[in-house]
C-alpha positions in Angstrom: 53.2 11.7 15.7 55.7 11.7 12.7 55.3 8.8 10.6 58.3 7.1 11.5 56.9 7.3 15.2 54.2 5.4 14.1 55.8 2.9 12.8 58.1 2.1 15.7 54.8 2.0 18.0 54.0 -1.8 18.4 50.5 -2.0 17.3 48.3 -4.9 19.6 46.6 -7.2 18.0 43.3 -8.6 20.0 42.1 -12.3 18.8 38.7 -13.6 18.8 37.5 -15.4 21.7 35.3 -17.7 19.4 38.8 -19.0 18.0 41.7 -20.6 19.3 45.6 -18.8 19.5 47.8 -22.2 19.8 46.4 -24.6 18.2 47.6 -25.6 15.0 44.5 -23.7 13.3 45.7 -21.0 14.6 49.1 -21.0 13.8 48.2 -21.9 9.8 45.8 -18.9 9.7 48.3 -17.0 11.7 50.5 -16.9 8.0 47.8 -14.0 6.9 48.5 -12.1 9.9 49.9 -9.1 8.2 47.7 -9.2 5.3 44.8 -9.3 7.4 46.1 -6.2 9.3 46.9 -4.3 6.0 42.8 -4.4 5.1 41.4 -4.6 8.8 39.2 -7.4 8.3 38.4 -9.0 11.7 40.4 -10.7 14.1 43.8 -12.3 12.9 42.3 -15.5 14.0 38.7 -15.9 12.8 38.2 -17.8 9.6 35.4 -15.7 8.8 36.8 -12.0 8.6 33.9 -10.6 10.2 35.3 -6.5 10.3 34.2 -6.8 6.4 30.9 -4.8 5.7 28.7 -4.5 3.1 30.9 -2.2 1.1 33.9 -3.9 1.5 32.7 -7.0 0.4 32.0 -5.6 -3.1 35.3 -3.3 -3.2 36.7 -6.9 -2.4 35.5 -8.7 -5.0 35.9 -5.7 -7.5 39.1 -5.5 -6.9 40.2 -9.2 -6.7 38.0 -10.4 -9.9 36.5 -12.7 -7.5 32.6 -12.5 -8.4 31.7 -16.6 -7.9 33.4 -19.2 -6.3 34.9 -20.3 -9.5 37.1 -17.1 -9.5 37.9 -17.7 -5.5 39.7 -20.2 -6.0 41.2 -19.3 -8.9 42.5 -16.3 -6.9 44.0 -18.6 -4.4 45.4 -21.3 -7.2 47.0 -18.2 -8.8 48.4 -16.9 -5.4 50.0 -20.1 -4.5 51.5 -20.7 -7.6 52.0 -17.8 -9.8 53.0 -15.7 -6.7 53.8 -12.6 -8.3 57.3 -14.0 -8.9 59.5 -12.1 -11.4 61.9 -13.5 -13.2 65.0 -11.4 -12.8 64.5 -10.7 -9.0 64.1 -14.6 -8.1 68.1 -15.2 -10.2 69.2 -12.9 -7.9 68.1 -14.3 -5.2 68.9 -17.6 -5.5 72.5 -16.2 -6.3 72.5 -15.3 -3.2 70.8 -17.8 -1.2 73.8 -20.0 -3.0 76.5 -17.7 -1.8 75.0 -17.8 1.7 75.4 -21.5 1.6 79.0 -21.9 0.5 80.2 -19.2 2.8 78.0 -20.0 5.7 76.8 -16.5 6.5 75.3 -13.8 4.8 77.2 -12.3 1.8 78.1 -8.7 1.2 76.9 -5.9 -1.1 80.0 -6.8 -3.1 79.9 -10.9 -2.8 76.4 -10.7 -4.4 77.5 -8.6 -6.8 80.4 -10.6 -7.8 78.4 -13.9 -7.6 75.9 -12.0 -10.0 78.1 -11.1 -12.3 80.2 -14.5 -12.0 76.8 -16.4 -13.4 76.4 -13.8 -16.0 74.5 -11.2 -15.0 74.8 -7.6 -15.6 76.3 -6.5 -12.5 75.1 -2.5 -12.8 71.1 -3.9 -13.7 71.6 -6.2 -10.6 72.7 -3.0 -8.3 69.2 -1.0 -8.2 68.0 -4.7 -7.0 70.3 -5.7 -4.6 70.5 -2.1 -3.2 66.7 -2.2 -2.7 66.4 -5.4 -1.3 69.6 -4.7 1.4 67.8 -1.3 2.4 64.3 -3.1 3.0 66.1 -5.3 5.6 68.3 -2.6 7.7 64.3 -1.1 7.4 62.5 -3.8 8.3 65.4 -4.9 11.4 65.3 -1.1 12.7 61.7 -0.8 12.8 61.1 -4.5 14.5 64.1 -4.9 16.3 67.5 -6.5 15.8 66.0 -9.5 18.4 63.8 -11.0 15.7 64.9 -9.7 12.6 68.7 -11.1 13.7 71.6 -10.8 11.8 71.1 -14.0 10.2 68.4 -13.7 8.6 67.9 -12.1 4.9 65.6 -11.7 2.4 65.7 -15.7 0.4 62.5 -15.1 -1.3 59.9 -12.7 -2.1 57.0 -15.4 -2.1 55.5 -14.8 1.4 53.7 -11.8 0.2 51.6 -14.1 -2.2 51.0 -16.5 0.1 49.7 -14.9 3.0 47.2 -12.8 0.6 46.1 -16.6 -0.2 45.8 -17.2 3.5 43.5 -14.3 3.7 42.1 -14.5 0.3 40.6 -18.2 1.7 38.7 -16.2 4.6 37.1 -13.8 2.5 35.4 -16.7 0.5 33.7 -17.5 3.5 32.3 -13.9 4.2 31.5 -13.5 0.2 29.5 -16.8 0.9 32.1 -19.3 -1.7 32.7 -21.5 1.2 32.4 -22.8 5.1 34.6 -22.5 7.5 35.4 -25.9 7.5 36.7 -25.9 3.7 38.5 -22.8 4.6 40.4 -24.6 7.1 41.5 -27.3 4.8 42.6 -24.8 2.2 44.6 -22.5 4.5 46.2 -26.0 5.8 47.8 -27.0 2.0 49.0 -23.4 2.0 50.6 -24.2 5.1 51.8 -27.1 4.4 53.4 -25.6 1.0 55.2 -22.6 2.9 56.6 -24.0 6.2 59.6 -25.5 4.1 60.7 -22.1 2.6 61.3 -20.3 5.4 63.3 -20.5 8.8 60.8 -18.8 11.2 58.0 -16.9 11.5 61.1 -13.5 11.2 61.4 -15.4 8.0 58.4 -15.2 6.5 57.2 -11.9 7.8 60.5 -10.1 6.5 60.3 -11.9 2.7 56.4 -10.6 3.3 56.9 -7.0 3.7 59.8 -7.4 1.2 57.4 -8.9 -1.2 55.2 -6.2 -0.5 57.7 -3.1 -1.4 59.4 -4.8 -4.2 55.8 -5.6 -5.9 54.3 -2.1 -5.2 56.9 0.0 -6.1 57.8 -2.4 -9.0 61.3 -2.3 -8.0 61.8 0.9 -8.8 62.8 2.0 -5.1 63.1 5.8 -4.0 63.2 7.2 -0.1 59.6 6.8 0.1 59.0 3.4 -0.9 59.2 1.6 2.5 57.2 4.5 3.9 54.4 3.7 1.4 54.4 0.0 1.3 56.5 -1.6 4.3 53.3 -0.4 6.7 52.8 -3.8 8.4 56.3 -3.1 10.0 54.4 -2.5 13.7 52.1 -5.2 12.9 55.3 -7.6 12.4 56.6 -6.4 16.0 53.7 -7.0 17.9 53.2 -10.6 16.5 57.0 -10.9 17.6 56.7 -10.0 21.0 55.8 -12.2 23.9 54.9 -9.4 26.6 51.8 -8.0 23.5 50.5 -12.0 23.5 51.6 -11.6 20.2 51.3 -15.4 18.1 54.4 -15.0 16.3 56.5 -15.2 19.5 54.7 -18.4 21.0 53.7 -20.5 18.0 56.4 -22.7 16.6 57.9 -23.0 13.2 58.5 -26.3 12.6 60.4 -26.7 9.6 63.8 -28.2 7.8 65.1 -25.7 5.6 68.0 -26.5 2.6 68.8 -22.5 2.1 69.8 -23.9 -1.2 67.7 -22.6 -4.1 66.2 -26.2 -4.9 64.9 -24.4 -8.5 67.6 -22.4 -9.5 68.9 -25.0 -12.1 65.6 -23.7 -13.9 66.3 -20.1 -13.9 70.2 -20.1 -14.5 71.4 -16.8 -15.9 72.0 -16.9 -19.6 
């Protein structure tokens, strides 16, 4: 199978028994579903990532710089806050995220642009970016499906990557022995609550993911084979998304108020 079949194959995704799918436990932890599936680590639902040997535990914590509990959660603060946010590409964003709001639907190559430029951007820096980002979502919508990935909806913000690795970053605590399940759960919960007002739906969140993803692996610098190499959760993000798989995405709800405006872009004005 080529690799683009594989990433049109819907991938299942089998829960844990021990754990509940519609509560709202599940649908916090449910926000590290595609991290979770990019380092099979257990069931999408179990606090405790049991698929996690020996070996990965240590490649884990080599990796991470998470060697005590101290560094944990310093992991997590880091994840939740920091988020692997770049400058440049969050002006651009909220540019748009702007534009989307005035108009009232999504902008085109050239709106952007203009609006880019209009604030006082470079216009031909800002192309490689806005290029990239446009390409990621006719990816992303091909490859799960115009139904969920809709029209509508574009990439606002990059932050979901970050902040489903903190999702999952809280459940390997508990297999490296930092913390119970029980303070896992109330961690995963703030992150929750912190995320549900950036995004529209779970379509939201799982498209800024896997843009998140590209953009911070390929370090913007985006050729044909960047979505091939980091935009793998794509059959990961259809299965949650469809009913007929059980997958979570398409039964939990998304209970949030969104203002699509950029509520910090007076802080990172274009100068």
């Amino acid at each position: 199978m080529s690799a683009t079949g594989w990433f049109m194959r819907p991938q299942r995704l089998a829960p844990s028994e021990l754990y509940s799918t519609d509560d709202t436990e599940a649908n916090e932890i449910a926000l590290g579903l595609l991290q979770i599936s990019s380092l099979p680590s257990g069931p999408w639902n179990d606090p405790t990532t049991p698929g996690l040997g020996t070996e990965e535990k240590a490649l884990l914590a080599e990796q991470w710089g998470i060697h005590d509990r101290a560094d944990w959660l310093g992991m997590i603060d880091h994840l939740t806050t920091v988020r692997r946010r770049r400058h440049g590409w969050m002006l651009h964003l909220a540019v748009r995220n702007d534009l989307h709001t005035a108009l009232g639907r999504v902008p085109t190559t050239k709106e952007w642009l203009t609006a880019i430029a209009d604030e006082g951007g470079d216009r031909r820096d800002a192309r490689p970016f806005v290029r990239g980002i446009e390409h990621i979502e006719q990816e992303v919508r091909r490859r799960v499906g115009k139904d969920v990935v809709t029209p509508d909806l574009y990439v606002r913000t990059l932050d979901a990557y970050a902040l489903g690795q903190a999702v999952v970053m809280t459940t390997w605590g508990v297999a490296l022995g930092y913390a119970d399940v029980a303070e896992a759960r109330r961690i995963i919960h703030r992150i929750s609550v912190d995320t549900r007002p950036s995004f529209v739906s779970w379509a939201d969140f799982g498209l800024s993911y896997i843009a998140g993803r590209v953009m911070h692996w390929s370090d913007g610098d985006l050729d044909e084979d960047s979505f091939e190499k980091y935009g793998d959760s794509s059959p990961v993000f259809a299965s949650a998304s469809t009913a007929k798989r059980n997958g979570p995405w398409a039964t939990m709800p998304w209970p949030a108020v969104i203002d699509q405006r950029s509520r910090r872009r007076h802080q990172y004005r274009i100068t």
